[in-house]
MMTF fields as JSON, N, C-alpha, C and O atoms, coordinates in Angstrom:
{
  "mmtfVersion": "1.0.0",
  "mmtfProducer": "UNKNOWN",
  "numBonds": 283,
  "numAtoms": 284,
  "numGroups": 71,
  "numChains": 1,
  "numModels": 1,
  "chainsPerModel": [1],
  "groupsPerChain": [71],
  "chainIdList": ["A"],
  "bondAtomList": [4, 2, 8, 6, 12, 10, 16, 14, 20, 18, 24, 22, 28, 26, 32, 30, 36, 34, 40, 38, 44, 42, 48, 46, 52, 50, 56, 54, 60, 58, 64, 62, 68, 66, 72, 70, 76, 74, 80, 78, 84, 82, 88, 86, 92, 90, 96, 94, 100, 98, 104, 102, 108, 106, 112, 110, 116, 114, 120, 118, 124, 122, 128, 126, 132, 130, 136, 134, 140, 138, 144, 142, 148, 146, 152, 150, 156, 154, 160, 158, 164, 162, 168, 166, 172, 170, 176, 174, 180, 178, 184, 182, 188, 186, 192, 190, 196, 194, 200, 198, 204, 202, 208, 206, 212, 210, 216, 214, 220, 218, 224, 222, 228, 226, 232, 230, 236, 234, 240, 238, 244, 242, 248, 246, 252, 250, 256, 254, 260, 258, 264, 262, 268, 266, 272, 270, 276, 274, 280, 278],
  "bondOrderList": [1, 1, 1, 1, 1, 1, 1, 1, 1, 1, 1, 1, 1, 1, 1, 1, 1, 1, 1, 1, 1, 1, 1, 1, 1, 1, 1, 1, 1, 1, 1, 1, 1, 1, 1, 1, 1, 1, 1, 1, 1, 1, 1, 1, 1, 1, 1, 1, 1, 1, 1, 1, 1, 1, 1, 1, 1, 1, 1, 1, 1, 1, 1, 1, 1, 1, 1, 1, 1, 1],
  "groupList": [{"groupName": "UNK", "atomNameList": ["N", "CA", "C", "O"], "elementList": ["N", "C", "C", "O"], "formalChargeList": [0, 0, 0, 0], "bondAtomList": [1, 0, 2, 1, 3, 2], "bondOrderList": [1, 1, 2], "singleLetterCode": "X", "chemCompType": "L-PEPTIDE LINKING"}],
  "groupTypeList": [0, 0, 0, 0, 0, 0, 0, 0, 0, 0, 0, 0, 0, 0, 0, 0, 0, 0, 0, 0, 0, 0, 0, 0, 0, 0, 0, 0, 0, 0, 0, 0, 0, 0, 0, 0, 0, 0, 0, 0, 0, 0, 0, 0, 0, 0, 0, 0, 0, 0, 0, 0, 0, 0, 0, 0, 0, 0, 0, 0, 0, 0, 0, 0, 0, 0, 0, 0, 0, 0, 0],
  "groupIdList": [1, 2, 3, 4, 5, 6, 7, 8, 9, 10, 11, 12, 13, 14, 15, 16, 17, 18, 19, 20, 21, 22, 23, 24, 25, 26, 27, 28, 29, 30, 31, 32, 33, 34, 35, 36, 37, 38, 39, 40, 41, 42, 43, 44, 45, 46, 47, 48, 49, 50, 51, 52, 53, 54, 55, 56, 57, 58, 59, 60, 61, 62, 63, 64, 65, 66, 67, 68, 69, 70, 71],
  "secStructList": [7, 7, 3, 3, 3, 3, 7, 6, 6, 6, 7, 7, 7, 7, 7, 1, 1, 6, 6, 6, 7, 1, 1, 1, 7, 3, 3, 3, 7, 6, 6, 6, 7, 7, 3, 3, 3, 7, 1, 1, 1, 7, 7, 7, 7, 7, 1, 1, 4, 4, 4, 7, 6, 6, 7, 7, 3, 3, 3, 3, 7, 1, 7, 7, 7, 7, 7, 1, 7, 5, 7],
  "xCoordList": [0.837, 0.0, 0.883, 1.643, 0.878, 1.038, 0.9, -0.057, 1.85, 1.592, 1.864, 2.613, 1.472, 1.707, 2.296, 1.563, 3.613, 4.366, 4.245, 4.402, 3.996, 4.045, 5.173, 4.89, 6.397, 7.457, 7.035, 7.372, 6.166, 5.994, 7.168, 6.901, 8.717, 9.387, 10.292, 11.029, 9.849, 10.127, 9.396, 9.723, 7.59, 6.812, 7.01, 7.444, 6.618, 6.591, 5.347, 4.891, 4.553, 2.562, 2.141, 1.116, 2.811, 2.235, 1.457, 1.516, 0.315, -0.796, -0.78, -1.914, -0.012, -0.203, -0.321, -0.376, -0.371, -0.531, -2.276, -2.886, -2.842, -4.007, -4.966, -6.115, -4.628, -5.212, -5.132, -6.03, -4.3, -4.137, -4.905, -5.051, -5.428, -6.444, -7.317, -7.567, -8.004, -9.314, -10.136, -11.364, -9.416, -9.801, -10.011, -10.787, -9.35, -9.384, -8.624, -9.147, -6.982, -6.391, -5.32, -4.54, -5.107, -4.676, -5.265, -6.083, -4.967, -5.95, -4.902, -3.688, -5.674, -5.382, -6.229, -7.448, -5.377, -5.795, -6.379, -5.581, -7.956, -8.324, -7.371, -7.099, -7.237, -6.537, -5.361, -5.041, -4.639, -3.02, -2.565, -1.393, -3.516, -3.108, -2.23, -2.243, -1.297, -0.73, -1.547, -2.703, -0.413, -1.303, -1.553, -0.691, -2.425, -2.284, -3.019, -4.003, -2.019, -2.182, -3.207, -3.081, -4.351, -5.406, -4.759, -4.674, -4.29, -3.801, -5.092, -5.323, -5.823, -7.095, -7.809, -8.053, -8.037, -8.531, -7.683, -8.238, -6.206, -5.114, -5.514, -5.535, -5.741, -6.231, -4.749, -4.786, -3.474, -2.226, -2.52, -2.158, -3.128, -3.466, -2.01, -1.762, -0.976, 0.265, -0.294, 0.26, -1.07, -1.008, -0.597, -0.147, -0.314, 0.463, 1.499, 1.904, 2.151, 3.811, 4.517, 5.181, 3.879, 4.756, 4.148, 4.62, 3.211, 2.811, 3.976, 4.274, 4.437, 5.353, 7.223, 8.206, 6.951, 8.594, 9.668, 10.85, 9.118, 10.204, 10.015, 10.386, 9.565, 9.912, 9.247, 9.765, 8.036, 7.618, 6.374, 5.754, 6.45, 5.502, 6.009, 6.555, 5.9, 6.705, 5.545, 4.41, 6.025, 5.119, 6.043, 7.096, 5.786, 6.309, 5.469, 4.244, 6.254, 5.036, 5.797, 5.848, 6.423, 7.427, 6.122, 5.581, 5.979, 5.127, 5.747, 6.768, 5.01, 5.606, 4.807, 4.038, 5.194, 4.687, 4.734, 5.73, 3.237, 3.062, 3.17, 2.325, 4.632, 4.923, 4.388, 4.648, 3.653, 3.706, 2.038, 1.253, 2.005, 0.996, -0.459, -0.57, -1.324, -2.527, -3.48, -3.279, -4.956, -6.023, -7.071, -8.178],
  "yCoordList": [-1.184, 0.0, 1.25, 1.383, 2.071, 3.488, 3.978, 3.586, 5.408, 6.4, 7.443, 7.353, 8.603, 9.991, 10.723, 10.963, 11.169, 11.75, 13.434, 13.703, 14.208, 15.387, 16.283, 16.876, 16.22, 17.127, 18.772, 19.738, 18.792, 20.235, 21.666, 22.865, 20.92, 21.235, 21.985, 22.968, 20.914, 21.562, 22.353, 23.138, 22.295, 22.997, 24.768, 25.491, 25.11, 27.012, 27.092, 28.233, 26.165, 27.239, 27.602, 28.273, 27.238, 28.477, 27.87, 28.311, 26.878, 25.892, 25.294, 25.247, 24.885, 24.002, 22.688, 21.785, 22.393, 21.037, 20.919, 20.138, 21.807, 22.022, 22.007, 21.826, 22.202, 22.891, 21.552, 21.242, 20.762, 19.477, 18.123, 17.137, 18.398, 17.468, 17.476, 18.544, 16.597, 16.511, 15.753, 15.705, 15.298, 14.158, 15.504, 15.274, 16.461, 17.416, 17.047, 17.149, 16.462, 16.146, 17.133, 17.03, 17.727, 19.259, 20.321, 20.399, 21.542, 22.7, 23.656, 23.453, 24.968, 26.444, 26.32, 26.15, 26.432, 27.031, 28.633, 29.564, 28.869, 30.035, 31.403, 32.596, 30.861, 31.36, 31.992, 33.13, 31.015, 31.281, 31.331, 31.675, 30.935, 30.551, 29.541, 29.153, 28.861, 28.051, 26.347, 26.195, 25.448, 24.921, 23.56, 23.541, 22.518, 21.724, 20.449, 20.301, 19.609, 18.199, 17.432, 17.618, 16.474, 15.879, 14.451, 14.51, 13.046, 12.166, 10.992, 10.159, 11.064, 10.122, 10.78, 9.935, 11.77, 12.104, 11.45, 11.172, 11.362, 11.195, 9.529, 8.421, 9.794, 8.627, 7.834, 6.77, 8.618, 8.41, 8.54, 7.906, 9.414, 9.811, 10.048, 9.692, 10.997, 11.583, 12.66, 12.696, 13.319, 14.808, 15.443, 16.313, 15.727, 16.605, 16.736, 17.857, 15.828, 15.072, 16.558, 17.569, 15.88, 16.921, 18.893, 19.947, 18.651, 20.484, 21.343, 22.535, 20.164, 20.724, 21.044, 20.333, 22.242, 22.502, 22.41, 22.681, 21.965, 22.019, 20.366, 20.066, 19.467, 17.986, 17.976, 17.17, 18.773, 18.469, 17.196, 16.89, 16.661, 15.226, 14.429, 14.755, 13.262, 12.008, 10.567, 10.578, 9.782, 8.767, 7.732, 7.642, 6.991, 5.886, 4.296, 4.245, 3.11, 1.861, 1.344, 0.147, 2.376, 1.812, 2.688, 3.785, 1.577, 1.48, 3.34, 3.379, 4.607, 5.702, 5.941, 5.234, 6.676, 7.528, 8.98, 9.614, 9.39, 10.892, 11.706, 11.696, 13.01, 13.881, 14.96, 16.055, 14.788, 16.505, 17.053, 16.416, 17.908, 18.971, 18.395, 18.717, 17.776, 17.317, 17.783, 18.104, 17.876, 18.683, 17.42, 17.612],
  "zCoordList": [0.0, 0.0, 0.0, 0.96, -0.846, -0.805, -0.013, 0.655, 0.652, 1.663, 1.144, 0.171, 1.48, 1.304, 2.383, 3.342, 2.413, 3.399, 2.711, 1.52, 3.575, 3.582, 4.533, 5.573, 3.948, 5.059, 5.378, 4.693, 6.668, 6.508, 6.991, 6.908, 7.581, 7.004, 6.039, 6.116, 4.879, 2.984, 2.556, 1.665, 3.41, 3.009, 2.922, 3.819, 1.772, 2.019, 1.924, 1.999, 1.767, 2.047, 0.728, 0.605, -0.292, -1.804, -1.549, -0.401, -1.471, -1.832, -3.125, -3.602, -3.761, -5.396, -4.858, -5.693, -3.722, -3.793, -3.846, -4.576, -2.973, -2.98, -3.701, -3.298, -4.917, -6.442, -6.989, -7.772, -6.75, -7.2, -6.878, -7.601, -5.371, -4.269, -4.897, -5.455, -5.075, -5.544, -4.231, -4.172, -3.417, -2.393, -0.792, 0.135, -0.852, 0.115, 1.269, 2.378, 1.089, 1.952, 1.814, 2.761, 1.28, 1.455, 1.278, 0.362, 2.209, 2.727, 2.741, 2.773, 2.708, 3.137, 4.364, 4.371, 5.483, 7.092, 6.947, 6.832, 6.965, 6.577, 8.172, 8.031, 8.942, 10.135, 9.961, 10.302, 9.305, 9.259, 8.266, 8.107, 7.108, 5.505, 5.269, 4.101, 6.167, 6.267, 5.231, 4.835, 5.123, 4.094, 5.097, 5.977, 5.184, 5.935, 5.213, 4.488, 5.796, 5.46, 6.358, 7.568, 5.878, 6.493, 5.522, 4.295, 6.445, 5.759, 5.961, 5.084, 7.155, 6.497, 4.998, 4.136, 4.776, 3.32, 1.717, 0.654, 2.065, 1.314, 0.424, 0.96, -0.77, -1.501, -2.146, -2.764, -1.844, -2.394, -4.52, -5.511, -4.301, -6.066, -7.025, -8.177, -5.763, -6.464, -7.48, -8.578, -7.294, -8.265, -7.759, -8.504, -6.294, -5.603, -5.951, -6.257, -6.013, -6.494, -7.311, -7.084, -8.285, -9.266, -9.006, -9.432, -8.321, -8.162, -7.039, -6.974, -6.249, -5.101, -5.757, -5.962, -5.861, -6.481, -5.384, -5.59, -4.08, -2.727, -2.338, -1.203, -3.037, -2.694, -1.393, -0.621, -0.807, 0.197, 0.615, 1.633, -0.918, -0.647, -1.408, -2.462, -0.982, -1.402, -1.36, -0.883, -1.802, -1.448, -1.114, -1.746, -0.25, 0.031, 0.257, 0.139, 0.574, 1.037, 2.257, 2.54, 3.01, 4.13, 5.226, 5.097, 6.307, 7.549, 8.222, 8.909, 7.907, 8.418, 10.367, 11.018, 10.536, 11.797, 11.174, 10.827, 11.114, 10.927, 11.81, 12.705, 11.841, 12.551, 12.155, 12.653, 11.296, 10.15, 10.909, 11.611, 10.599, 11.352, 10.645, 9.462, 11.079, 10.48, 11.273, 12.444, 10.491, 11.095, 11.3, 11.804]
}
């Protein structure tokens, strides 16, 4: 099985990954504008993939522990 790792990190916030979700597992925080990752929503689609010019999502099939900021 596929995972979706989100380094928030690498992240800078433009939101292109967002624009890319169709599943709504990435967000604009209307609060902070900040962008935020929801990984039960995450269908592991990979359109994000290529929208992130800072390598801040990856996919992997290795058993992770999510540190990254989720809502």
């Amino acid at each position: 099985m596929q995972r979706l790792i989100w380094n928030s990190v690498r992240c800078v916030h433009c939101g292109a990954c967002v624009g890319q979700c169709s599943h709504g597992a990435f967000l604009v925080q209307s609060k902070t504008g900040e962008t935020a990752f929801r990984a039960n929503e995450c269908q592991a689609c990979k359109r994000c993939i290529p929208a992130c010019s800072y390598g801040a999502v990856e996919i992997t099939t290795e058993h992770t522990v999510d540190g990254n900021k989720s809502i």
